[in-house]
N, C-alpha and C positions, 0 to 999 in steps of 0.2 A: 504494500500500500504506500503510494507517494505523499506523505505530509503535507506537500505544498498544494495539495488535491481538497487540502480542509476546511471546515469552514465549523466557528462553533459560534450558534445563535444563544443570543441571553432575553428572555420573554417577560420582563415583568408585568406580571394582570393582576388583580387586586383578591383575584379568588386563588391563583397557585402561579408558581415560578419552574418557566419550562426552562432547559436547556437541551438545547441540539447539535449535536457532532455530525456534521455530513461531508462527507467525500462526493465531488463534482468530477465524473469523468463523460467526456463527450456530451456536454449541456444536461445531462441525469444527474439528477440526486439518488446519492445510496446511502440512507441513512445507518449512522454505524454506534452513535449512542444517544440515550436518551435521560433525561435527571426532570423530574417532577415533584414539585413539593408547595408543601399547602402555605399560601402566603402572611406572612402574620407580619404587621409594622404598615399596610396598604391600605385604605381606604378610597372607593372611585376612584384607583389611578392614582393617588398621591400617597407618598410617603409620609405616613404621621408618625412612624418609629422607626428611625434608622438603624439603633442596634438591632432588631426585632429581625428588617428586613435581610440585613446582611448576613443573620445566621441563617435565614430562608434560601437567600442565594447561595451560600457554601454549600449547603446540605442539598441542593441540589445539584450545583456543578461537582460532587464526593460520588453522586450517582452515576454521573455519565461518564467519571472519569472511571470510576470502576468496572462498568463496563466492558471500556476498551484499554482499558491499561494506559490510557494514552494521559498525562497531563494539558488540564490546559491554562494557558496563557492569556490568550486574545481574542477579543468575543467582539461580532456583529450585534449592536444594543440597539432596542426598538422603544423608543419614549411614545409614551400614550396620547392622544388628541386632545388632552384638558386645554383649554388657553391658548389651542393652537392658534396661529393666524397665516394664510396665505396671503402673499403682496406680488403684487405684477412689475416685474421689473426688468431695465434693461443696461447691457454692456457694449460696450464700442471700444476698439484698439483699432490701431496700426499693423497691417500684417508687417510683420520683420520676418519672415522666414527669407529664406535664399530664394531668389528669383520668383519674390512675391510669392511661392509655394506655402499654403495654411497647415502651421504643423501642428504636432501635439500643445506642443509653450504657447500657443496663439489661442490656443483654445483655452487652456490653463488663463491663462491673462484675460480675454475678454468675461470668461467666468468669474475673478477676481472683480473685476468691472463692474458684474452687474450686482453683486454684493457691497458695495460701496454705499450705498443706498443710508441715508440717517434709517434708526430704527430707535422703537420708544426703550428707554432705560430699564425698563421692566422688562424686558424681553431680549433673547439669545438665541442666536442661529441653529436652528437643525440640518438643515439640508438645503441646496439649490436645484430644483429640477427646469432642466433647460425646457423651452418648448421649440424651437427651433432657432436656426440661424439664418443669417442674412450676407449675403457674399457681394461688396459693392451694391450692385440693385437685383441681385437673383437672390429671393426669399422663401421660405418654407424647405429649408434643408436641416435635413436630420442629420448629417457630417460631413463636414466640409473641409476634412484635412484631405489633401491631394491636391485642392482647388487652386486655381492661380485668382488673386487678387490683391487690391489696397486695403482695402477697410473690410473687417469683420465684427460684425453686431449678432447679439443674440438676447433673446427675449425668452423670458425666464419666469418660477415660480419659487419667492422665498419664503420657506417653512422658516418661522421661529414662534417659540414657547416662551413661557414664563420662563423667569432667571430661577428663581428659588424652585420651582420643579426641578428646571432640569441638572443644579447644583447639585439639590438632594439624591438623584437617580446615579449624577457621576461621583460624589462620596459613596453612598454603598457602594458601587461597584468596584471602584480605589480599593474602599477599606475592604472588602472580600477578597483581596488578594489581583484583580484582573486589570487589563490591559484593554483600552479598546479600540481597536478597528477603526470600524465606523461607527457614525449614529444616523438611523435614519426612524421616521415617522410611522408607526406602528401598522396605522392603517393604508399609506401609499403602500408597501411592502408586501403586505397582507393580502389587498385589493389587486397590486401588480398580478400577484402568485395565483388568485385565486379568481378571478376570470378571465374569459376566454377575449383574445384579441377586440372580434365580434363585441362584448357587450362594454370594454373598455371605449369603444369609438361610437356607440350608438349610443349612449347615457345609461349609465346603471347604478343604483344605490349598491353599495359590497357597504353590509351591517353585519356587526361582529357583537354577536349579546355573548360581554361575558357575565362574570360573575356580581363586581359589586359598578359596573355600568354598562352601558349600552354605546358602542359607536360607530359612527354614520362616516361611510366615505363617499363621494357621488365621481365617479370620472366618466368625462365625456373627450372625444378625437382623442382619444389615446393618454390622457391626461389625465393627472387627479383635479379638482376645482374648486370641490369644498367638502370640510367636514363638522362632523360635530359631533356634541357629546350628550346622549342622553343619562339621567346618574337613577335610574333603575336596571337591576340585570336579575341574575339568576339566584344573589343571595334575598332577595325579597321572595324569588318566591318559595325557598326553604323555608324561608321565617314564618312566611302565609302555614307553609302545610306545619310546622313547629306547633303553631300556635291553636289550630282548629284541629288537629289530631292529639292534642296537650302530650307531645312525646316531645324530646330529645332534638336541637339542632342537628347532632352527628345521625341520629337515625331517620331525620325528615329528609337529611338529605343522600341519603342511600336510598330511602322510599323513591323520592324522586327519578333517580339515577336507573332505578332498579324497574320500578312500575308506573313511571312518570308518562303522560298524555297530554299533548296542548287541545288535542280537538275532540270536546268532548263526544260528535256522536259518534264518533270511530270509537270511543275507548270502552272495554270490554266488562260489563258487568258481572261475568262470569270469573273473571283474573282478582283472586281474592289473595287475601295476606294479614297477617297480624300487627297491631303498635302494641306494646307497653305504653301503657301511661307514666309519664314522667314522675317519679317518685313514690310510686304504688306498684304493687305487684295484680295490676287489672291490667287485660289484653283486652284489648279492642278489635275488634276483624272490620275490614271495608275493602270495598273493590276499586277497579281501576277508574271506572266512571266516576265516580264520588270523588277521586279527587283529583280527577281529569276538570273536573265540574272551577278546583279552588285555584289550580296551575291554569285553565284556558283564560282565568279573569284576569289573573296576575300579566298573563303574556300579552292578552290585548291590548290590557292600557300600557303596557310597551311599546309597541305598534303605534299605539295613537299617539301618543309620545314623540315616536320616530316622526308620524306623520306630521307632526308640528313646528319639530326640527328644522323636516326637508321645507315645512311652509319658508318658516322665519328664514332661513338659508335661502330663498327666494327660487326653488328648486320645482318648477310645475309641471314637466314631463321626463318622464322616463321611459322612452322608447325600448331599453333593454329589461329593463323589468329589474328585480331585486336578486341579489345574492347572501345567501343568510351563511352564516359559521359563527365560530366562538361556543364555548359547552352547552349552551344551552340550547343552541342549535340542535344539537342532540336528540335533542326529546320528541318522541313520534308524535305525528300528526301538526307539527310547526309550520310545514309549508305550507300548509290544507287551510291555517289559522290565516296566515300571511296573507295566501291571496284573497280569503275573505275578507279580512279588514282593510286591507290596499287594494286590493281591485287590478292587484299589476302581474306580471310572470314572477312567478317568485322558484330559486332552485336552491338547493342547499348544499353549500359546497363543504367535503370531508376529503382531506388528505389522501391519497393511494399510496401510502407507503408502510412497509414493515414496519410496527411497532411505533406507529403517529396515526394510524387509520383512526383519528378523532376528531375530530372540528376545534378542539380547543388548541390544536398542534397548527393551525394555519396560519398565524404570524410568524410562529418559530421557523415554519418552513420557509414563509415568504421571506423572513431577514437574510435566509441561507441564499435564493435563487434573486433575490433583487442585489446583493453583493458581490452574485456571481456576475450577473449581467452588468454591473457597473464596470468590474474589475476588467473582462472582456474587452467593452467599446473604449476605453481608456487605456489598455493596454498596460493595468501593471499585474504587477504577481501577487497572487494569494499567500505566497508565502511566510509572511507576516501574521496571518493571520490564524495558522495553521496551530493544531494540537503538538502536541511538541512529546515523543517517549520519557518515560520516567526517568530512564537513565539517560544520559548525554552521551551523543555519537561522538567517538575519536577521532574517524576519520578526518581527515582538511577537506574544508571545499574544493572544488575542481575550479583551476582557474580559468581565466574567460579567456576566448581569442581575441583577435584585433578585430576580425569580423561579427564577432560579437557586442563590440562595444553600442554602436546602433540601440540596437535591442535592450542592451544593459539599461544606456541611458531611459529610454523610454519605461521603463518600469520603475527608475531609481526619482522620475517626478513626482513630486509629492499631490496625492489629490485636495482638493477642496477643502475635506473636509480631517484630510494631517492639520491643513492649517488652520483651521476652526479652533480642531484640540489642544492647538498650545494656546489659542485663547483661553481656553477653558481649566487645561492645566497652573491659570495665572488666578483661577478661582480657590484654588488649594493653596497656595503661598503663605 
């Protein structure tokens, strides 16, 4: 297995903390470990205990290191859509390449460019996703290194968050011991991974219900555009079945997990089971329906919730219809609920992979395959990023040719967002 093939995602959700080890050969992911653990220090998306979380993240990255024996390092980090804001912005340089030729450095520079931009003091950069470029007066180019020209413009979209979110997300992760990568936006990554070309270019809501909220990403021509945050998810509707079956958080939500139903006429009156009552030795027997009946109320006003969202978000057609994931996706009979209350195509997207075949594993996948595809069109190496064996190799690296230098350089640029993290690294001082 070649190291430099790896990729380790870090998931923070407010219900558990995934981590993912995936090796990328020929555009496949093959997932090779996995580390899951129940999140505690998280509330909607924010950190209210930092010690809390960062035993949360060790104890999951101890799982997927044992797994493969491999240590790791360096993690693709995904921040949540709290406070996000998207801004439309634009870059202009000078081509300096040799014979007006647009090279890698030109593209690096005009992307510096269009981040220059004042932003509000509250707020710190996550990500810049380019929308395209402009070559002198030939516009709507996806890449335009090869091209001969003067001037290159690109028009772009900047993600940034709250300061104090995303200070707190990069202290745990510091204090856990890790390294990171990149940082990109939960739900672009998520939404990249998880629909199809098709519904990225025709307008589609990609909603991720997880546990303690709900979030909205809507991409239309291939683009993310807007999102948002609704703050109900899957722990309300625990606490629903908690409370009207008077048992146990831990056991309402194993009922859930176990015999859970969003649509009640699907759900089967015959599929029975017992609760203990919370501090009595009385069992209680009920069927699937009954509490299909208390999980399909809790999910709609979700639903309507979302639908409020996309209103305020000024969001009035969706041509592709909805993509649902996140745990709670899970739950049979969701889609059935979805398209009754939205009236739109709704599909439910679950991972196909060994040992992630869950819907709460699609950010973690998507950090893996949106990193890959960055790393790709930029042309540098994964290998930074890569799990690293317990033991340290002896061997020396192999040294480069002189025809290699080329190539060397082009990997040895720094992206975007190296340079974001020494800002960020000036937040730790």
């Amino acid at each position: 297995m070649n190291h430099q093939d790896i990729y380790i995602s870090l998931d923070i959700g407010s219900s558990s903390i995934k981590v993912l080890i995936g090796e990328m050969s020929n555009g496949q992911l093959h997932v090779i470990g996995v580390g899951h653990e129940k999140s505690n220090g998280i509330r909607r998306g924010a950190i209210v205990d930092i010690d809390a979380t960062v035993q949360s993240i060790k104890r999951a990255v101890e799982q997927a290191e044992r797994m493969t024996g491999l240590k790791i390092e360096d993690v693709v980090l995904g921040v949540p859509a709290n406070q996000t804001v998207l801004q439309p912005v634009k870059g202009v340089v000078a081509v300096s390449g040799e014979g007006n030729e647009i090279s890698n450095e030109d593209l690096q520079r005009v992307l510096d460019s269009a981040q220059t931009i004042a932003t509000s003091p509250d707020k710190d950069l996550v990500h810049i996703v380019p929308k395209h470029y402009t070559v002198d007066l030939l516009s709507e180019i996806h890449d335009p290194r090869g091209m001969i020209g003067t001037r290159l413009e690109v028009d772009a979209t900047m993600i940034t968050t709250s300061r104090t979110l995303l200070h707190n997300v990069l202290r745990c992760v510091e204090r856990a011991g890790l390294n990171i990568y990149e940082i990109y936006l939960q739900p672009l990554a998520a939404g990249y991974y998880a629909l199809t070309e098709d519904e990225k270019n025709q307008g589609t809501a990609y909603i991720e219900l997880g546990g303690g909220s709900t979030t909205i990403a809507v991409f239309e021509d291939g683009l993310l555009t807007h999102t948002g945050v609704v703050p109900f998810g899957g722990d309300q509707i625990t606490k629903d079945l908690s409370i009207v079956l008077e048992t146990s958080t831990e056991q309402a939500e194993r009922i859930k997990r176990q015999y859970g139903h969003a649509f009640m006429e699907e759900a089967s009156p015959e599929q029975t089971f017992e609760v203990q009552v919370e501090g009595t030795s009385t069992v209680q027997e009920y069927d699937q329906r009954y509490i299909a009946e208390i999980i399909g109320a809790r999910v709609e006003e979700i639903f309507e919730h979302v639908l409020d969202e996309l209103s305020r978000l000024g969001v009035r057609d969706l041509p592709g219809g909805i993509v649902l994931s996140g745990g709670v996706a899970q739950l049979e009979g969701i889609g059935q609920l979805a398209r009754q209350i939205m009236q739109l195509r709704v599909r439910v997207h679950i991972p196909d992979y060994i040992g992630v075949r869950d819907s709460a594993f699609t950010t973690a996948v998507g950090l893996i395959h949106y990193a890959h595809s960055n790393d790709e069109f930029y042309g540098r190496s994964p290998e930074t990023v890569a799990a690293v064996p317990e033991q340290k190799q002896t061997t020396p690296p192999k040294a480069q040719s002189n025809t290699d230098e080329k190539a060397v350089d082009r990997t040895k640029k720094p992206g975007m967002m190296h340079k974001a993290k020494k800002f960020f690294e000036g937040f730790f001082e």
